[in-house]
C-alpha positions as CSV (number, residue, x, y, z in Angstrom):
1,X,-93.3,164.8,-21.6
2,X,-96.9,164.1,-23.1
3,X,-95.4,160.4,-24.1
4,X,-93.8,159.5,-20.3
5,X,-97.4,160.0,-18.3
6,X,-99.2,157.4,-20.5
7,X,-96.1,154.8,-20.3
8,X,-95.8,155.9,-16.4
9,X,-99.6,155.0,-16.1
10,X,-99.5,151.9,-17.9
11,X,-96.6,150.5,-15.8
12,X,-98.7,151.2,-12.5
13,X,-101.8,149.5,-14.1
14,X,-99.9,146.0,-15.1
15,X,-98.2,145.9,-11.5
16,X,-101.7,146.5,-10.2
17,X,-102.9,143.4,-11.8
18,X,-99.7,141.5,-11.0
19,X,-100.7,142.1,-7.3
20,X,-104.3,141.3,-7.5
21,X,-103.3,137.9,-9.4
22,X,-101.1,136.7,-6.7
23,X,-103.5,137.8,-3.6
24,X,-107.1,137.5,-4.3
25,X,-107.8,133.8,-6.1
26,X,-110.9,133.3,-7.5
27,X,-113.3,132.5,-4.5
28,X,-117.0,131.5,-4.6
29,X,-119.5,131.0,-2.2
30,X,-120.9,127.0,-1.0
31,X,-124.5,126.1,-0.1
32,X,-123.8,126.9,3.9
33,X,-122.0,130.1,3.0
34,X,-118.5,129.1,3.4
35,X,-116.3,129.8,0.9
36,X,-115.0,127.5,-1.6
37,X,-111.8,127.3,-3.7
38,X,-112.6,126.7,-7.1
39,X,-110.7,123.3,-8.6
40,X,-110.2,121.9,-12.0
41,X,-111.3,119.0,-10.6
42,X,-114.8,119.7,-10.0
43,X,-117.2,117.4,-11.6
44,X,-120.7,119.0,-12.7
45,X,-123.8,117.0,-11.3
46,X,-124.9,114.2,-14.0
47,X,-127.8,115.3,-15.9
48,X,-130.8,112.9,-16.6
49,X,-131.3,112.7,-20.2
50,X,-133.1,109.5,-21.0
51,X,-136.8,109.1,-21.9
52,X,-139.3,107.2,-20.1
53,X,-140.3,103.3,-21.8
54,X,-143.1,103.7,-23.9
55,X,-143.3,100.9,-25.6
56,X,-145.2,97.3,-25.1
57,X,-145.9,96.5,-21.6
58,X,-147.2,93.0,-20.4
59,X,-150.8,92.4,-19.5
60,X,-152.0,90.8,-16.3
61,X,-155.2,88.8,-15.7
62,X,-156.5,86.7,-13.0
63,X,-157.8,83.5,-14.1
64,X,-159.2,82.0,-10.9
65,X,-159.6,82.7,-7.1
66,X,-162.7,84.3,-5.1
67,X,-164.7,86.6,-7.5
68,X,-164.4,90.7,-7.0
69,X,-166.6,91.6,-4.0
70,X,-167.1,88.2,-2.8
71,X,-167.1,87.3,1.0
72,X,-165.3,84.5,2.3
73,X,-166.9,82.6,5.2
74,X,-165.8,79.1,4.7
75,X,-162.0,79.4,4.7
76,X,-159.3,80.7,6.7
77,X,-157.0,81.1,3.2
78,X,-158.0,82.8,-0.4
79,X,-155.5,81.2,-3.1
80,X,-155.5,83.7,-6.9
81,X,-154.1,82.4,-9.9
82,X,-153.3,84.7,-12.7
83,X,-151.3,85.0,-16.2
84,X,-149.6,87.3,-18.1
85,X,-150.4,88.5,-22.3
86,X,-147.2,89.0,-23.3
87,X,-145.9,89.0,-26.9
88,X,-142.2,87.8,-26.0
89,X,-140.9,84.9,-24.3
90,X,-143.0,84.1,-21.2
91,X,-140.1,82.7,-19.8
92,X,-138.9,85.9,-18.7
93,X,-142.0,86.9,-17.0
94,X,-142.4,87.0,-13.4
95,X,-145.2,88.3,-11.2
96,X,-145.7,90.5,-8.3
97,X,-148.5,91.0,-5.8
98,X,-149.8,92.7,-3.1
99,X,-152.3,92.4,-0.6
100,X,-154.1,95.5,1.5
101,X,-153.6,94.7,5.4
102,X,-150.7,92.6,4.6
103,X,-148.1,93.5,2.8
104,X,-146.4,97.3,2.8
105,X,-145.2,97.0,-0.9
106,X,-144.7,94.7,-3.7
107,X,-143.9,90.7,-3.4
108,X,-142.1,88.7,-5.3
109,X,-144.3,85.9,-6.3
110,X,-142.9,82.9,-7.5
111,X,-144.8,80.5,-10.1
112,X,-148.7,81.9,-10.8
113,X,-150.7,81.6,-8.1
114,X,-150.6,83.5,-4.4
115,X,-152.6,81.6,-1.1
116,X,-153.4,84.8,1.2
117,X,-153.5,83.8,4.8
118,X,-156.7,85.7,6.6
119,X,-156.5,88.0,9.4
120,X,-158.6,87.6,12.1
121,X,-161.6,89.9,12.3
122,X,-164.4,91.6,9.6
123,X,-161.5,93.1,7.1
124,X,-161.7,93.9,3.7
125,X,-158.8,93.4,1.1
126,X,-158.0,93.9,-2.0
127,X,-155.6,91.9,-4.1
128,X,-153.4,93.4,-7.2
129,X,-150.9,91.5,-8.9
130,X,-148.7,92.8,-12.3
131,X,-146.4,90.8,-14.5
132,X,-142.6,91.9,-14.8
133,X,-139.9,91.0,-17.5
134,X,-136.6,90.5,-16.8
135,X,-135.9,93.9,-18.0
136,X,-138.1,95.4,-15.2
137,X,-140.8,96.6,-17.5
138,X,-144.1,95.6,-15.8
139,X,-147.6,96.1,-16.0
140,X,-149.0,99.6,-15.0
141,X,-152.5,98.6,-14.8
142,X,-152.4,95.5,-12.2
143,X,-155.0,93.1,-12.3
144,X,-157.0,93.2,-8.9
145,X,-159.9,91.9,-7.0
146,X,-161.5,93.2,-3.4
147,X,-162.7,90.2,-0.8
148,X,-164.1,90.3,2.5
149,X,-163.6,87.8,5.4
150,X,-165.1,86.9,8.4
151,X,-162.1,85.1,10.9
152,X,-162.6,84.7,14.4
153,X,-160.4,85.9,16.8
154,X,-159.9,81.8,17.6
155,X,-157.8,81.8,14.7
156,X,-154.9,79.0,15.2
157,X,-156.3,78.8,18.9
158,X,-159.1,76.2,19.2
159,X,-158.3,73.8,16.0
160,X,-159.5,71.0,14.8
161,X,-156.8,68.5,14.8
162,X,-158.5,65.4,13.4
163,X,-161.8,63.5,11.8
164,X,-162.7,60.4,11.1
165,X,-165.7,59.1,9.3
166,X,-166.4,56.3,10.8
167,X,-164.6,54.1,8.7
168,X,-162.9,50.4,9.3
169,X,-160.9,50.4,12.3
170,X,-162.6,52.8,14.0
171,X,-166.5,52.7,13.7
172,X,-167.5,55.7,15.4
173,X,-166.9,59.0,14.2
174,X,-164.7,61.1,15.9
175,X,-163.8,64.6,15.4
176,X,-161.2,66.0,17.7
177,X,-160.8,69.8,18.8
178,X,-158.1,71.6,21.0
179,X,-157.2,74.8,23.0
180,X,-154.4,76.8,22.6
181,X,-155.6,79.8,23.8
182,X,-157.3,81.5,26.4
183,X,-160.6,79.7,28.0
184,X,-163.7,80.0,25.6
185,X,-167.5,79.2,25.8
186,X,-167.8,76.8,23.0
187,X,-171.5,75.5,23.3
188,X,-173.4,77.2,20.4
189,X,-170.0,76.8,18.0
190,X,-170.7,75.3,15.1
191,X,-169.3,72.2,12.5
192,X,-170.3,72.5,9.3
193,X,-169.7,69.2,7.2
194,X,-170.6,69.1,3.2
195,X,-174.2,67.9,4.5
196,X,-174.8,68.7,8.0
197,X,-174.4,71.7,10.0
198,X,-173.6,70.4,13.7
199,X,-174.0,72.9,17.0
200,X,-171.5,71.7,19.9
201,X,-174.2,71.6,22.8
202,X,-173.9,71.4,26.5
203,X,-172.0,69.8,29.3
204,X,-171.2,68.7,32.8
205,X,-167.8,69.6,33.9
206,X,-168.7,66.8,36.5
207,X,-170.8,64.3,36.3
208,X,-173.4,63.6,39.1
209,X,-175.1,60.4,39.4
210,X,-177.5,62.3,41.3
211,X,-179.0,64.7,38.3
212,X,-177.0,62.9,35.4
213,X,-179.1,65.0,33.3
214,X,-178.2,68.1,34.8
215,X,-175.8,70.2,32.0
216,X,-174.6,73.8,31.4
217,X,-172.2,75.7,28.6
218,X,-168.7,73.6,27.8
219,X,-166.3,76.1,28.9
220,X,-163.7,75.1,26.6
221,X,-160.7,75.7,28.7
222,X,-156.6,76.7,27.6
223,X,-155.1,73.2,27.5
224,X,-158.4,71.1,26.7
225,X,-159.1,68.7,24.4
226,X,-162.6,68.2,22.9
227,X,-164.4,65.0,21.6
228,X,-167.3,64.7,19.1
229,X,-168.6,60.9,19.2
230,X,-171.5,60.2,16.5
231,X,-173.0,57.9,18.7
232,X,-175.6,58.5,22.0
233,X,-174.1,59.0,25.2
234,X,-173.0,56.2,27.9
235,X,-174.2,58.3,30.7
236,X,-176.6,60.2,29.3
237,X,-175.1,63.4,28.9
238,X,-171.5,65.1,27.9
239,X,-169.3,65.4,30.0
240,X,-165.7,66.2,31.0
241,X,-163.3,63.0,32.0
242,X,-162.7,62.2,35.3
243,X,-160.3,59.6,37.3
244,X,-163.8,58.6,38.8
245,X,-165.8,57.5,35.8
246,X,-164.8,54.0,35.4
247,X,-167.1,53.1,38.0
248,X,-169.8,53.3,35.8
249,X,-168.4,50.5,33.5
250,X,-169.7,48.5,36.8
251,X,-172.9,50.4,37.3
252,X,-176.1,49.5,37.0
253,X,-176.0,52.0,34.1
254,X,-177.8,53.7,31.2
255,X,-177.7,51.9,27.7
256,X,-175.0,51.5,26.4
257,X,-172.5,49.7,28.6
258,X,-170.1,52.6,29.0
259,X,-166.3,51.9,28.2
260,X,-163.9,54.3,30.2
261,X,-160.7,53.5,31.6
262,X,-160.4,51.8,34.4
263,X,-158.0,54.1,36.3
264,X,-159.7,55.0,39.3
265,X,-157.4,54.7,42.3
266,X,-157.7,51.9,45.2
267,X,-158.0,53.2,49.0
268,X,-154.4,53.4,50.5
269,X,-153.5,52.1,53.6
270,X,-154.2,55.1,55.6
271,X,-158.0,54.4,54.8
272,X,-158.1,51.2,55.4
273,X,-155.7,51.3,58.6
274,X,-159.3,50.6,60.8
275,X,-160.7,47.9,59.2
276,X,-160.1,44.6,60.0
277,X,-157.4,42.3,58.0
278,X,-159.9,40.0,56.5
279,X,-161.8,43.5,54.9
280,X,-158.2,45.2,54.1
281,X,-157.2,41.8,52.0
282,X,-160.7,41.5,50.3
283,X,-160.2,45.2,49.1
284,X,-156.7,44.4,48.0
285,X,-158.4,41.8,45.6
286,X,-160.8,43.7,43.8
287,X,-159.3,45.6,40.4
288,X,-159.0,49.2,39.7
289,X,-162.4,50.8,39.7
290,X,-164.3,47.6,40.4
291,X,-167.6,47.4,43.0
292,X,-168.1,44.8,45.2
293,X,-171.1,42.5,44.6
294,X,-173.9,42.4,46.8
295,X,-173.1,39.0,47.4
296,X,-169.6,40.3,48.3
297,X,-170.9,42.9,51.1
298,X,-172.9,40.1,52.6
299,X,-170.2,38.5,53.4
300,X,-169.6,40.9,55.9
301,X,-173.2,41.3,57.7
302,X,-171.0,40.8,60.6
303,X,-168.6,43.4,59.8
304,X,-170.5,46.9,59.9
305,X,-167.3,48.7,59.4
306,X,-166.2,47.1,56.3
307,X,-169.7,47.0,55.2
308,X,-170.1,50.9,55.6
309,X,-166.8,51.1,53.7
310,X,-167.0,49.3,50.8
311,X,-170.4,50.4,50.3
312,X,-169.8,53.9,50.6
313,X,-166.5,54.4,49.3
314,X,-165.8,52.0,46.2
315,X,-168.2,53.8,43.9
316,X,-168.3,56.5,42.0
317,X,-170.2,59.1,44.2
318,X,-167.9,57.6,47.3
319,X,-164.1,58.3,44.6
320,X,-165.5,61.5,43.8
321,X,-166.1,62.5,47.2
322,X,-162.2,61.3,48.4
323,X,-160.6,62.6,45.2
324,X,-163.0,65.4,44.1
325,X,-160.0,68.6,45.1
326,X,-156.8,66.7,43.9
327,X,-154.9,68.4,41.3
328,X,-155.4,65.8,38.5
329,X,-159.0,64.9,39.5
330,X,-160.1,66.4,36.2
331,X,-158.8,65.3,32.5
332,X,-158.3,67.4,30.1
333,X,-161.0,65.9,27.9
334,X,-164.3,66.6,27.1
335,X,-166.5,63.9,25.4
336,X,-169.6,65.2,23.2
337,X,-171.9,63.2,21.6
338,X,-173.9,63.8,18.4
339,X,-176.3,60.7,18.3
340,X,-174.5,59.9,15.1
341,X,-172.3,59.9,12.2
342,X,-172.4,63.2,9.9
343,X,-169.3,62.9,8.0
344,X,-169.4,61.6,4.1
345,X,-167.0,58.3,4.3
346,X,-164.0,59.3,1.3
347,X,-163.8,63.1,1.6
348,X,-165.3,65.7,3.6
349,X,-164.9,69.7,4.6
350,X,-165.1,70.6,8.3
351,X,-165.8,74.4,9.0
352,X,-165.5,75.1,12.6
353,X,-167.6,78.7,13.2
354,X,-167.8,80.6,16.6
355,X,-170.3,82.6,18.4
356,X,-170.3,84.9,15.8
357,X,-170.6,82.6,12.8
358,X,-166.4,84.0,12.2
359,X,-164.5,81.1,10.7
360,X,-162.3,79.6,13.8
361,X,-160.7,76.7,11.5
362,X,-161.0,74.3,8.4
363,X,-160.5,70.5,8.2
364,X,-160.5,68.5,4.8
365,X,-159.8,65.0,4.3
């Protein structure tokens, strides 16, 4: 009897883990709680076991380009050029940069040198640039530099899209501006040249024969183009181009003889529907912009009407009184005159400055 209860028991035990073992598997519990089946197949998250490089980094320097702290004021671009100290074969050695205000990370920078375009405004930057191998070791201490510029908000609006010196064909220097951008005051601008600093001056966006002198601020409008002559003005003062103006190449005018198209448009027939046919057909005669002669209007002493007309009307004050409020009564051109020529004859450095003295735009040749 005292051997039967330990076998008995034992027999219940084993069945009792038979049962367990076929019921209850292993369970475990997953990140969000729910439980998760435990496989042979699970793979344990990779462990990091590498070191970090320690060994011989390359070396950046800059070797030219606008000196720490420096301010730029006579460029709209900064160009850096740099190198690398590198004990292994420089062939493999790239560069990256990056500029504050420009870029959000690193650049890949091909060949040694980086030309920053400038933001318009009074910013601050700073430049860093660190040499790479191929392997992807690089320089932890970047070579850098900090610049300020001054850009006007004109920036790749009003440009300067040509100058010439003066030289054979043309004899006259001519520097020529335009507006691609919203309508500016530009008297007071400057053009700085290697040897002269020149200040655009005032204008007559209509000329009066009246008070030729008479002048206010060049409101350089969206759509204009601008003219600096280095000679004296025709007429006395600058001006904005009208259909009207080649009149004067017939007026007892200033010195010298001015030279402006002759474009100004004949009387129609509807003008000259009540004059007589002998004064229509002598009208018919005379060339685009051209005054009759005082010999001319005596011919007509008899003739009050044609007199009064040709007299009044083919001149300038007598076109620009007819044409003055048609659409295309006003060019798009302003002519300025500087009295002479500023620009060195083989190479020279334009620097056109607004209101502010911010750099607008830069011209070499």
């Amino acid at each position: 009897m005292s051997k039967a209860v330990p076998i008995f028991f034992l027999i219940v035990i084993l069945g009792f883990l038979i049962f367990m073992a076929q019921k209850m598997p292993s369970l475990i519990s997953g990140p969000s709680g729910q439980k998760q089946y435990l496989s042979s197949t699970t793979t344990p998250a990779a462990t990091y076991t590498g070191t970090p490089y320690t060994g011989v980094r390359p070396e950046t320097v800059i070797i030219s380009g606008p000196q720490d702290g420096s301010v730029i004021d006579n460029d709209i671009e900064a160009t850096f050029y740099f190198a690398a100290i590198w004990s292994g074969d420089l062939n493999n050695i790239s560069f990256e940069t990056k500029v504050s205000d420009v870029d959000t990370d690193w650049q890949a920078t091909y060949g040694n040198s980086r030309t920053i375009r400038l933001l318009s405004g009074d910013k601050t930057y700073l430049f860093q640039v660190r040499a790479k191998t191929s392997d992807g070791i690089y320089d932890l201490t970047p070579a850098q530099r900090s610049l300020q510029a001054k850009i006007s908000s004109y920036l790749d609006k009003v440009q300067i899209t040509s100058a010439s010196p003066g030289q054979y064909p043309y004899s006259i220097m001519r520097i020529a501006l335009s507006n691609g951008g919203s309508d500016v005051d530009v008297s007071g601008w400057t053009l700085q040249s290697y040897t002269v600093k020149y200040s655009i001056p005032t204008g007559t966006n209509l000329y009066n024969v009246a008070s030729s002198r008479a002048s206010s601020d060049i409101v350089f409008k969206s759509g204009d183009y601008l003219t600096i002559i280095g000679q004296v003005s025709p007429i006395g003062v600058n001006y904005r181009l009208n259909k009207c103006l080649g009149y004067l190449n017939y007026s007892p005018s200033p010195t010298p003889t001015p030279n402006f198209d002759n474009n100004c448009p004949s009387p129609d027939n509807s003008e000259m529907s009540n004059l007589s046919i002998s004064c229509q057909n002598y009208i018919r005669t005379l060339w685009a912009c051209q005054i009759p002669t005082s010999f001319d209007i005596s011919n007509y002493d008899l003739d009050s009407q044609c007199q009064n007309f040709i007299t009044n009307r083919l001149n300038y004050s007598g076109c620009v009184s007819r044409y003055l409020y048609d659409s295309d009564f006003s060019s798009r051109n302003w002519y300025v005159y500087s009295g002479n020529n500023f620009l060195l004859p083989d190479h020279d450095k334009l620097i056109l400055r607004d209101s502010q003295g911010f750099v607008v735009d830069v011209y070499s040749y």
